[in-house]
C-alpha positions as CSV (number, residue, x, y, z in Angstrom):
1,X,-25.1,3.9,44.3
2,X,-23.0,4.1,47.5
3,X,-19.5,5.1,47.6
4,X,-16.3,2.9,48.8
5,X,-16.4,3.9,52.6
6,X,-13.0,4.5,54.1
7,X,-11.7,6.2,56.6
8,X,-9.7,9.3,56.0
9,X,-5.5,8.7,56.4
10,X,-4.1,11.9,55.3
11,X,-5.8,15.5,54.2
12,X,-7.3,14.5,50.6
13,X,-8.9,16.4,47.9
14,X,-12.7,17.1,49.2
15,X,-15.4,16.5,46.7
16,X,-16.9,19.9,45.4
17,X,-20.8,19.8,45.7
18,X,-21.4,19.2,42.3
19,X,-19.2,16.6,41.7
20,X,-21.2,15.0,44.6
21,X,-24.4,15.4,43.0
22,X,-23.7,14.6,39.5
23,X,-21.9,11.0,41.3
24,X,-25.0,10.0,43.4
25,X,-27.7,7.5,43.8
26,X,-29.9,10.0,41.8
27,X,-28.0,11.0,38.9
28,X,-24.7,9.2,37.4
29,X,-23.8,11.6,34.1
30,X,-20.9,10.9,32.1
31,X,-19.0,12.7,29.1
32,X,-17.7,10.9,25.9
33,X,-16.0,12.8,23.4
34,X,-15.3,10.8,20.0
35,X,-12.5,11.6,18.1
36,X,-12.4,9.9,14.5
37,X,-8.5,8.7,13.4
38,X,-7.5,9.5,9.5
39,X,-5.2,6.2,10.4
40,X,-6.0,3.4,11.4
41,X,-6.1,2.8,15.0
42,X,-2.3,1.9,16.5
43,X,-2.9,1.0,20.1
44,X,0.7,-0.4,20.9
45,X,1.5,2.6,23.0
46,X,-2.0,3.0,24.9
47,X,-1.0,2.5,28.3
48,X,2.3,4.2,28.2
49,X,0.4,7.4,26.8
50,X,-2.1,7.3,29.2
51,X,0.7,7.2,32.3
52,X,2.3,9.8,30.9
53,X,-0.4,12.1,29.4
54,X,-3.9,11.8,31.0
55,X,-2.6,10.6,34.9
56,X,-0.4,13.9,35.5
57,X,-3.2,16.6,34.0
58,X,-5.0,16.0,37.2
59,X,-5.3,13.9,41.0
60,X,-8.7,13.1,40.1
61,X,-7.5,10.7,37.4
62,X,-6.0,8.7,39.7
63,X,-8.3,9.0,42.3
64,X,-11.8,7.1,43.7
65,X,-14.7,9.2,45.5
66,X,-15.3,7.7,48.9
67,X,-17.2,8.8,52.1
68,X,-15.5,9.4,55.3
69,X,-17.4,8.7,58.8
70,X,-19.2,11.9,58.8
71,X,-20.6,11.4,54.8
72,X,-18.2,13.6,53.5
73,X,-17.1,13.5,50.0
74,X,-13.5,13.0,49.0
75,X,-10.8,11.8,46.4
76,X,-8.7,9.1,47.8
77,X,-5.2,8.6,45.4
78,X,-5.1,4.9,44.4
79,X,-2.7,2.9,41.8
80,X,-4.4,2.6,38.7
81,X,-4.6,-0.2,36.8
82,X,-4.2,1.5,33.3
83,X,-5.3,-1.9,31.3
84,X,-8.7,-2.0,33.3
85,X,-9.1,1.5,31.5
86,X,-8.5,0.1,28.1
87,X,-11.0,-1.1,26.1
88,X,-11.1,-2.5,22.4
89,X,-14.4,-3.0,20.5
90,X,-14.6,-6.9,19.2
91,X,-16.7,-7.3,15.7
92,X,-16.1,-9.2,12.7
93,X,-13.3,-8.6,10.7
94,X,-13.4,-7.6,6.8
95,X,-17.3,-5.9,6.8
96,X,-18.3,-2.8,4.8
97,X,-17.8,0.5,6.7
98,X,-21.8,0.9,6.5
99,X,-21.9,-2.3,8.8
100,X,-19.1,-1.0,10.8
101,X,-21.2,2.4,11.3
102,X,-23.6,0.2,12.4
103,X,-21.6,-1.7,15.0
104,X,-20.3,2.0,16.1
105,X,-23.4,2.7,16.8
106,X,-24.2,-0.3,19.0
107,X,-21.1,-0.1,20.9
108,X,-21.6,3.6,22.0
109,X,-25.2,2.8,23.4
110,X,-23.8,0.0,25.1
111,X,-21.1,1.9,26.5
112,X,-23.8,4.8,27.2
113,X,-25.6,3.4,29.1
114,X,-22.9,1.5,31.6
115,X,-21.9,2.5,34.5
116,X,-18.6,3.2,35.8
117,X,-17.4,1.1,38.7
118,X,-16.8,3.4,41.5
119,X,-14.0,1.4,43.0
120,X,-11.5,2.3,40.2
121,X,-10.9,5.9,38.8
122,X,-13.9,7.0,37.1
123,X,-13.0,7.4,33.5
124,X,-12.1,4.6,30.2
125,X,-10.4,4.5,26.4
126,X,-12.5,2.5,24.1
127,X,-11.0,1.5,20.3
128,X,-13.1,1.1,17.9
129,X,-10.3,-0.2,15.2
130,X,-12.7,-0.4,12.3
131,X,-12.8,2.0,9.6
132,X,-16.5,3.4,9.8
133,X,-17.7,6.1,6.6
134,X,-16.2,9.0,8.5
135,X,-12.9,7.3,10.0
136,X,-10.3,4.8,9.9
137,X,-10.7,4.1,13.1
138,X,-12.1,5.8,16.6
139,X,-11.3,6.6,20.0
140,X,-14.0,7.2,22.5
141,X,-12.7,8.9,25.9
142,X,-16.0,8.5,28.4
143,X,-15.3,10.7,31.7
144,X,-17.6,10.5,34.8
145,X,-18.9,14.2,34.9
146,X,-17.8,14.3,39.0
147,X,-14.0,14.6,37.6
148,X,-15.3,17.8,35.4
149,X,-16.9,19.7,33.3
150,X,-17.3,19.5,29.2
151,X,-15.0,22.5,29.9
152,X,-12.3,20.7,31.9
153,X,-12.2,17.9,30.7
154,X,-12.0,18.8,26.9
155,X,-9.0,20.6,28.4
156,X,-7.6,17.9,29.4
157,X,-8.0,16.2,26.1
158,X,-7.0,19.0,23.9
159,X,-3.3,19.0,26.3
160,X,-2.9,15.4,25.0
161,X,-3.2,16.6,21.3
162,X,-0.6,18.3,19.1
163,X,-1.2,20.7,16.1
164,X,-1.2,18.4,12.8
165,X,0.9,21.4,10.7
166,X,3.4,22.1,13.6
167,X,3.3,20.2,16.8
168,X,5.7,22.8,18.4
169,X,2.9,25.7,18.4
170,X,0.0,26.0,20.6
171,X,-3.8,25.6,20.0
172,X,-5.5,28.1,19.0
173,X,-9.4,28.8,19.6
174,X,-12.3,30.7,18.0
175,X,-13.1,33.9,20.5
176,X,-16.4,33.6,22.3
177,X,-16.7,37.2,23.5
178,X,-19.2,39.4,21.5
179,X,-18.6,42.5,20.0
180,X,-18.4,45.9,22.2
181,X,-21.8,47.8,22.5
182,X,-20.6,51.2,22.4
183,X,-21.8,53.6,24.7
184,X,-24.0,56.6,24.1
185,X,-22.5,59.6,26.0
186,X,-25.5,61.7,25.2
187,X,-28.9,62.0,26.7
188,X,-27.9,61.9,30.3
189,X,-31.1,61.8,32.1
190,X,-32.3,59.1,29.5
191,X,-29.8,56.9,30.3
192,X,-30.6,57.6,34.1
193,X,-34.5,56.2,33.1
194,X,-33.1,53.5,31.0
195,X,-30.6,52.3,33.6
196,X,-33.6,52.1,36.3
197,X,-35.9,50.3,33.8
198,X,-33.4,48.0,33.2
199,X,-32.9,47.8,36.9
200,X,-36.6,46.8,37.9
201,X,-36.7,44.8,34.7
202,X,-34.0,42.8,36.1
203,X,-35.5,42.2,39.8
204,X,-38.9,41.0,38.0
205,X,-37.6,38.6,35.0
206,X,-35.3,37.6,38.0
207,X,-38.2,36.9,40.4
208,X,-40.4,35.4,37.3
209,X,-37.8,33.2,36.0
210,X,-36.7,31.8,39.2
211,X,-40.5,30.8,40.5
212,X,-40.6,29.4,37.1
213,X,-37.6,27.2,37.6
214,X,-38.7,26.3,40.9
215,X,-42.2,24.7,39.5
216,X,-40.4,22.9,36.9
217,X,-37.6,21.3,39.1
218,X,-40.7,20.0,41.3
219,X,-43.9,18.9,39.9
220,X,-44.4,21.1,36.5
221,X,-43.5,18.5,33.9
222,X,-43.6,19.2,29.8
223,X,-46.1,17.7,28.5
224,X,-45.7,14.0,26.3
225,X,-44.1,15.1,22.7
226,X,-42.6,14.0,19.8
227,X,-38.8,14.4,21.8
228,X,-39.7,14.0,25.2
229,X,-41.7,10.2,26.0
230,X,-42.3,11.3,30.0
231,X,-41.0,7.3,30.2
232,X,-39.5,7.1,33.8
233,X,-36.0,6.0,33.7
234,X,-35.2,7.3,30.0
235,X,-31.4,7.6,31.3
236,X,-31.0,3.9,31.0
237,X,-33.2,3.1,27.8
238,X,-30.8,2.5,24.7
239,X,-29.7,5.8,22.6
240,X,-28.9,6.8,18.8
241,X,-26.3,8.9,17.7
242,X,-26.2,11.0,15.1
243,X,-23.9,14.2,14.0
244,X,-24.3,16.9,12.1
245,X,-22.3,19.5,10.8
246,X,-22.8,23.3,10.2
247,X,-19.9,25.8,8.7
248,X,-19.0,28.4,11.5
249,X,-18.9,30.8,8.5
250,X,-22.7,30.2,7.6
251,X,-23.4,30.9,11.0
252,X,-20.8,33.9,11.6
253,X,-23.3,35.4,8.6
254,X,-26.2,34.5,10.5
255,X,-25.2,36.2,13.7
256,X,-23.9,39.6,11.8
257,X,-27.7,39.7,10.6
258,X,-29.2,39.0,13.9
259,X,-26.4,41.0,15.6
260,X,-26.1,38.3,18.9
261,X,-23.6,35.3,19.2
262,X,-22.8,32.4,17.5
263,X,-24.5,30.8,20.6
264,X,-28.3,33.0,19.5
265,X,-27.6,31.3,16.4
266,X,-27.1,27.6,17.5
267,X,-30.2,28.0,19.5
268,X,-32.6,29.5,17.0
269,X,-31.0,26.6,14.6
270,X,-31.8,23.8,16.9
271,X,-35.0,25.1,18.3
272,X,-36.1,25.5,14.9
273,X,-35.4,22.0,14.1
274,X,-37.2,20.9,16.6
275,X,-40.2,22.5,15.9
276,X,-39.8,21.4,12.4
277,X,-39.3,17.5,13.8
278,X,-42.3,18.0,15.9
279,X,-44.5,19.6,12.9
280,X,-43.4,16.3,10.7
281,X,-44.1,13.5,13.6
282,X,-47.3,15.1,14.6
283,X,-48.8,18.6,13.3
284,X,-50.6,19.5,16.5
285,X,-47.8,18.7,18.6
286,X,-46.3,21.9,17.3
287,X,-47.5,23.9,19.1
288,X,-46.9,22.2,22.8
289,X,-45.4,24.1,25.1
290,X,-41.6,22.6,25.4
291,X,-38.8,23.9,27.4
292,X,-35.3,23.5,26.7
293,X,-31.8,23.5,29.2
294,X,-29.0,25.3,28.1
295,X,-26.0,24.9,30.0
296,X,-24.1,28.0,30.8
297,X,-20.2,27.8,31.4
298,X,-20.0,30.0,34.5
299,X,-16.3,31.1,34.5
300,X,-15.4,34.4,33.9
301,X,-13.3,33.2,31.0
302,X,-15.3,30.8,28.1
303,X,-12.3,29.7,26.2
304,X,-10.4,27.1,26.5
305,X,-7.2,27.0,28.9
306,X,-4.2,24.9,29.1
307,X,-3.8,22.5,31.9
308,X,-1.4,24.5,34.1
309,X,-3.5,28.2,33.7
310,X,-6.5,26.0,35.0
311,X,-4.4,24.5,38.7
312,X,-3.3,28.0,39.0
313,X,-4.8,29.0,42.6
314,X,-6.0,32.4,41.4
315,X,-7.4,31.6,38.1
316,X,-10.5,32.9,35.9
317,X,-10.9,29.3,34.4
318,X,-10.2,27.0,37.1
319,X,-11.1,23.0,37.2
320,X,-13.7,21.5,38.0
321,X,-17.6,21.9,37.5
322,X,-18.7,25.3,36.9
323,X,-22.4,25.3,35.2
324,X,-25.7,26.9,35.0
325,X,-29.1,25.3,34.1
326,X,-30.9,28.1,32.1
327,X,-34.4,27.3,31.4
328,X,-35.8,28.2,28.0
329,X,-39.1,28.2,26.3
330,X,-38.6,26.7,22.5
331,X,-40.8,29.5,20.4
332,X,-43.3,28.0,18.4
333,X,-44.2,28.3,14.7
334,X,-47.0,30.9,14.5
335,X,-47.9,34.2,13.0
336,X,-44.8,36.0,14.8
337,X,-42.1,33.7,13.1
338,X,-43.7,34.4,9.6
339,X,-39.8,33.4,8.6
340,X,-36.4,31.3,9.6
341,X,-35.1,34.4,10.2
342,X,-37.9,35.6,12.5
343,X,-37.7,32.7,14.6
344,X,-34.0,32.9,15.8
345,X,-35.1,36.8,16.6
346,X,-37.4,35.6,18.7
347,X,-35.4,32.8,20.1
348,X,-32.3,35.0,20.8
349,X,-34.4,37.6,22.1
350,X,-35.6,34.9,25.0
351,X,-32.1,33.8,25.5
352,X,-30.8,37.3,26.1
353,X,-33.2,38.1,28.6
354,X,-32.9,35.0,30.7
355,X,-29.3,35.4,30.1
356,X,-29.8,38.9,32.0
357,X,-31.5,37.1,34.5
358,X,-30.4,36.3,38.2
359,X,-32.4,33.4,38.1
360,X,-29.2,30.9,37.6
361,X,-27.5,32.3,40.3
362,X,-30.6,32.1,42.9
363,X,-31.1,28.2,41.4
364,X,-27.3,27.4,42.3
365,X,-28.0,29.6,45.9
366,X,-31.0,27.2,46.5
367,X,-28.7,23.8,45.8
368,X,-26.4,24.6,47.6
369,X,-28.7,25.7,50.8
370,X,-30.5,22.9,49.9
371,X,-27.4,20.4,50.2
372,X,-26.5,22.2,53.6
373,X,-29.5,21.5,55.0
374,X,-30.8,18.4,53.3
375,X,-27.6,16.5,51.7
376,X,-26.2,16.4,48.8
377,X,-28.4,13.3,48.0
378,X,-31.6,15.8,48.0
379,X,-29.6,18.5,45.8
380,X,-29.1,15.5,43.1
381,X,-32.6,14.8,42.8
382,X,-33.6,18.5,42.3
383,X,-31.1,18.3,39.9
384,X,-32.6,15.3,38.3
385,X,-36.2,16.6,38.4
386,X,-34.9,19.8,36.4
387,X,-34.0,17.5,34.1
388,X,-36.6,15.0,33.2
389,X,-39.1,17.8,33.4
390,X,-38.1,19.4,30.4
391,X,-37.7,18.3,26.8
392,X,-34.2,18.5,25.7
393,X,-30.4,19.6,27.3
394,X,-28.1,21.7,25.2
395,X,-24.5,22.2,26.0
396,X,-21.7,23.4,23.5
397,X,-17.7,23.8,24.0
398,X,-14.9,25.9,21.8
399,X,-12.7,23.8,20.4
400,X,-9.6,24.0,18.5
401,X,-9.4,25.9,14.9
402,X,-6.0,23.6,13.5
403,X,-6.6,20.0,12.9
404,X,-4.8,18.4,15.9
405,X,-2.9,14.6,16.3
406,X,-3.6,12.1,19.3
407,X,-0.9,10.2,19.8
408,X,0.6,10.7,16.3
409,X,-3.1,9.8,14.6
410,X,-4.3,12.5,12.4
411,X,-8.1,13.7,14.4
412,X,-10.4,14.0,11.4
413,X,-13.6,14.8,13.1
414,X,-14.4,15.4,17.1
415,X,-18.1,15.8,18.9
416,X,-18.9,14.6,22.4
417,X,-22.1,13.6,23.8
418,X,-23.7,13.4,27.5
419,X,-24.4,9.8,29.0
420,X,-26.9,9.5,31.9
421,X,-29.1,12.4,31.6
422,X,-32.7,11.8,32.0
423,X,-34.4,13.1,29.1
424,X,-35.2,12.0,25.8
425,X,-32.8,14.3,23.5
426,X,-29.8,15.9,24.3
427,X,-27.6,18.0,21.6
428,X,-24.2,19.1,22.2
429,X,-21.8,21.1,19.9
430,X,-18.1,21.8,19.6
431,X,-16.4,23.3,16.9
432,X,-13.0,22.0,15.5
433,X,-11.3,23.3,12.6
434,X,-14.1,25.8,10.9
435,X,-17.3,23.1,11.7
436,X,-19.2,23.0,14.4
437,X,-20.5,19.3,14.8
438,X,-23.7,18.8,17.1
439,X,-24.0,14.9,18.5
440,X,-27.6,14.3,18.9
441,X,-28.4,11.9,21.4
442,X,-31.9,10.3,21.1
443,X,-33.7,8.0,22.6
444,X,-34.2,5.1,20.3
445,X,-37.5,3.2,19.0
446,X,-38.8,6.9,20.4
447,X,-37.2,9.4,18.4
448,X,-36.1,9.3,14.9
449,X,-32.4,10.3,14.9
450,X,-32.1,10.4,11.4
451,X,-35.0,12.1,10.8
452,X,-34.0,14.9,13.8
453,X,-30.9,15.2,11.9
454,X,-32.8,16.1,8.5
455,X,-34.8,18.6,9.9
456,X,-31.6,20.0,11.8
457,X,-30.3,20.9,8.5
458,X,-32.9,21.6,7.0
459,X,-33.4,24.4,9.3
460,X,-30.0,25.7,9.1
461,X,-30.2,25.8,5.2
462,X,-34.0,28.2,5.6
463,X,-32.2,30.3,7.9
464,X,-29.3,30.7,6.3
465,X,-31.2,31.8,2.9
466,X,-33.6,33.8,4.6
467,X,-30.2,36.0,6.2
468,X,-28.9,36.0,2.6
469,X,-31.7,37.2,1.1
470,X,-32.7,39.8,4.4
């Protein structure tokens, strides 16, 4: 992919090294968020809404990335052509909304696996106006991942909704802090031993993790398995999409027995599923070492922000792309997960300490030298090895606990998946009015979505009766 070349006229926005790599000849990775309408779809207003509500949240909306003469990155301001943005879905009229979940499906692999053309602002609107089994109708917003982050740029979607019950009050959104550890004030010289433990602990699982990382951003690949083919150029095969939805009280009693996040808990679930799917597809496969990438939100703050606290020049939560790679081995099913329950112990137990470790901040030192050095060009592909290496991405956002209006359309349901990535299986999660819905992105005629979905559930129900009965 090459950029529009032009030279620079005024002072612009620069690129941010991310933005850079993610927008490359490597990697192109996108964002759609799907938001499913009580009402049927009334589009009448589209491109006055847009103007008025998605071009003012940020520059990069109505910008394009170009290069100047030196290869630097930049956002050039251009007029945007809001219908070019638009787009409604075309099927038959008067068919059953099991065909129409069908044709859903179809148009959001299509859409998948397009690309964006670089020479207009790098974002679309598509309608889906047919009334599928879980809406009336469906609005999919697909963002180029170089204008943000899941966490910018569901802020920017959540400012164009209004609360359903009172459109005059705010948002409001489950906290994602976990509960205090308090101290113990006693035992002084123990906590001097404990605190340099924890200190050389830190430097090795730091060292470890990192050399770890390193091999599997190069050469070290997983090996072939149920969700991960190894097929080169899996970002542009066709994908399934399926959702599934778990009750954020199940898993607040999950997380009160395991004593970690809700985070712990949507790991173990997942990673349990997965071993479950792999068990199914092929019993020896079980057991194959598989590695997973969870996405860290690197802000100080993980909550959501309005618009206007995110352009502020000194804030916690600002715009743009700010994310971690954290490499994870999925535990396997053997004599040391004798129980549901056992296996998100063990699971949150890996997560914490690589969570602890400063192996995500030496991988984001190394890019960035490595872009310095190299190009940005070289940083993307590091970026796209760390990907295809492993065997699934999981990234999850905090969304809004009221149900919220779009343009005076009643949102229903919400989940968002990742275009572009290359790897097999990607699961994301948000949560939206007490449910957090995964969208589980597979690869098709590889992977059984459905199937993955059944064993996704089904893992959440063992756990959740094994912490009922514990």
């Amino acid at each position: 992919m090459e950029f529009n070349k032009t030279p620079t006229v005024e002072e612009p926005e620069p690129v941010s090294p991310h933005a850079q790599y993610l927008n490359s000849s490597v990697l192109s990775i996108c964002v759609l968020a799907v938001l499913e309408s009580e009402v049927p779809i009334d589009d009448s207003q589209t491109t006055v809404l847009l103007e008025k509500m998605l071009l003012p949240i940020n520059p990069r909306f109505s910008s394009i990335m170009v290069l100047d003469d030196h290869g630097v990155g930049h956002w050039k301001k251009v007029e945007v052509k809001l219908e070019d943005h638009v787009r409604v879905a075309v099927f038959p009229d008067g068919l059953p909304a099991t065909t129409y979940d069908e044709c859903f499906q179809e148009y959001m692999s299509k859409i998948s696996m397009e690309m964006l053309p670089q020479s207009r602002p790098l974002w679309e609107i598509h309608l889906f106006k047919y009334p599928t089994s879980n809406a009336a109708g469906t609005v999919v917003l697909k963002f180029h991942h170089a204008l943000g982050d899941g966490f910018s740029l569901m802020g920017a979607l959540f400012s164009c909704t209004r609360r359903a019950d009172d459109p005059s009050l705010p948002l409001t959104f489950p906290s994602s802090r976990p509960k205090p550890i308090p101290n113990n004030h006693g035992a002084g010289g123990l906590s001097i031993l404990k605190k340099a433990h924890g200190f050389v602990s830190l430097l090795f699982n730091s060292a470890s993790d990192f050399a770890w990382s390193l091999l599997k951003s190069s050469f070290l690949e997983d090996e072939q398995n149920p969700i991960r083919s190894g097929t080169a150029g899996v970002e542009f095969r066709p994908k399934t999409v399926s959702t599934v939805n778990l009750s954020l009280d199940r898993i607040g009693q999950i997380k009160e027995k395991i004593g970690g996040t809700i985070n712990d808990v949507l790991c173990g679930v997942i990673f349990y599923g997965v071993r479950l799917y792999m068990y199914n597809s092929n019993r020896s496969s079980s057991h194959i070492s598989s590695t997973a990438l969870v996405l860290l939100n690197t802000r100080i703050i993980n909550n959501i922000q309005s618009i206007q606290e995110m352009m502020k020049p000194d804030t916690k939560a600002p715009w743009g792309n700010y994310f971690a790679f954290l490499h994870v081995s999925i535990p396997i099913l053997d004599a040391d997960t004798t129980t549901p329950l056992d296996f998100v112990l063990k699971a949150r137990q890996i997560v914490k300490r690589k969570r602890s470790s400063l192996a995500v901040y030496l991988n984001a030192k190394l890019l960035e030298t490595t872009r310095k050095f190299r190009g940005p060009e070289r940083a993307a592909q590091i970026i796209h090895s760390t990907l295809k290496n492993t065997s699934l991405a999981i990234t999850n956002m905090v969304g809004p606990k009221e149900k919220v209006t779009l343009a005076g359309h009643p949102v229903s349901g919400l989940y968002f998946t990742v275009s572009g990535v290359p790897q097999s299986l990607t699961i994301t999660a948000v949560s939206y009015m007490g449910t957090l819905r995964l969208g589980v992105e597979a690869e098709k005629d590889f992977i059984d979505n459905q199937q993955f979905k059944s064993c996704i559930e089904e893992a959440f129900r063992k756990i959740f009766e094994a912490a009922l009965s514990a």
